[in-house]
C-alpha positions as CSV (number, residue, x, y, z in Angstrom):
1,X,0.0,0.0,0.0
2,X,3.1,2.4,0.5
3,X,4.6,1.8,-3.1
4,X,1.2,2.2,-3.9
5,X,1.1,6.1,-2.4
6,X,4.5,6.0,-3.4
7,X,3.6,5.9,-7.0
8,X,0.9,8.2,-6.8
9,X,2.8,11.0,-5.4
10,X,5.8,10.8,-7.6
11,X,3.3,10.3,-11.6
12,X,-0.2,11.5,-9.8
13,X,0.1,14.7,-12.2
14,X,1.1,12.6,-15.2
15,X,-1.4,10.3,-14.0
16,X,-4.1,13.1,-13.5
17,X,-3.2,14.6,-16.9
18,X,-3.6,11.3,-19.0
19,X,-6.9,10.6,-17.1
20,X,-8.4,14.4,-17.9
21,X,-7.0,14.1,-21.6
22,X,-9.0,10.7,-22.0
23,X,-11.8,12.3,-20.5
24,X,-11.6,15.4,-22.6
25,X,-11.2,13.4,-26.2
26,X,-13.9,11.3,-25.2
27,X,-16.5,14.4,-24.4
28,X,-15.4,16.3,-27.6
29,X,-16.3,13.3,-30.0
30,X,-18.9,12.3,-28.1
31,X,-20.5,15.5,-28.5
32,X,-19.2,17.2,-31.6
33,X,-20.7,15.5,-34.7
34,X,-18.2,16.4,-37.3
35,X,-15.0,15.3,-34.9
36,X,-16.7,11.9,-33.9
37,X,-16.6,11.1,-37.9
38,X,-13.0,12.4,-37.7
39,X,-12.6,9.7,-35.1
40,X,-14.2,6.8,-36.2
41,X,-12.7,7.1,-39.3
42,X,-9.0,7.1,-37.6
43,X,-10.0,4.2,-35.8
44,X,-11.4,2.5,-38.6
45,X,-7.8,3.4,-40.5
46,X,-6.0,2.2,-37.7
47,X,-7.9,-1.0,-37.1
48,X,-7.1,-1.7,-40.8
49,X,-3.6,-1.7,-40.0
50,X,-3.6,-3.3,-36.9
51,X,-5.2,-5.9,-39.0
52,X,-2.7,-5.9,-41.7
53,X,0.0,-5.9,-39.8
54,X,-1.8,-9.4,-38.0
55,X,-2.3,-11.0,-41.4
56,X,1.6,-10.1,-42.5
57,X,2.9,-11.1,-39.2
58,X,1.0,-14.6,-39.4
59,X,2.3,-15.2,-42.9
60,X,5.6,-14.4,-42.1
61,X,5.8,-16.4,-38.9
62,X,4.2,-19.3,-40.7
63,X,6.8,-19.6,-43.3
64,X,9.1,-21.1,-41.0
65,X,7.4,-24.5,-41.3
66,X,7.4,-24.6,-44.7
67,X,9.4,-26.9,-46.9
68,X,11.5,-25.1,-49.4
C-alpha cells in the first residue's frame, strides 16, 4: 500500500493529466458531430492496419514450417 502512495505522489500529475485528456477526447467526439466522424474514421484506419500488420505477421511467422 506504501509503493502504492508511493507511485501516486511521484506520476499523480502525469497520471491526473492522462486521465483528464481521456476524458476530454472522449467528451469532444462524443459530443461534436463532425470530430466523432473524424474519429471513427481514424480508428477504422487504424484498425485496418492493426489488422494488416496481424495477417503479414501470421504469414511471415508461418513460413518457418514450410518446406523449401
Amino acid at each position: 500500500m506504501r509503493g502504492l502512495l508511493q507511485l501516486f505522489a511521484a506520476y499523480g500529475g502525469g497520471l491526473l493529466f492522462v486521465l483528464l485528456e481521456a476524458i476530454s477526447i472522449t467528451l469532444i467526439v462524443q459530443y461534436n458531430q463532425r470530430q466523432g466522424e473524424i474519429a471513427s474514421n481514424s480508428m477504422g484506419l487504424f484498425t485496418a492496419y492493426i489488422d494488416n500488420t496481424s495477417d503479414w505477421l501470421t504469414d511471415y511467422l508461418g513460413l518457418k514450417n514450410e518446406v523449401i
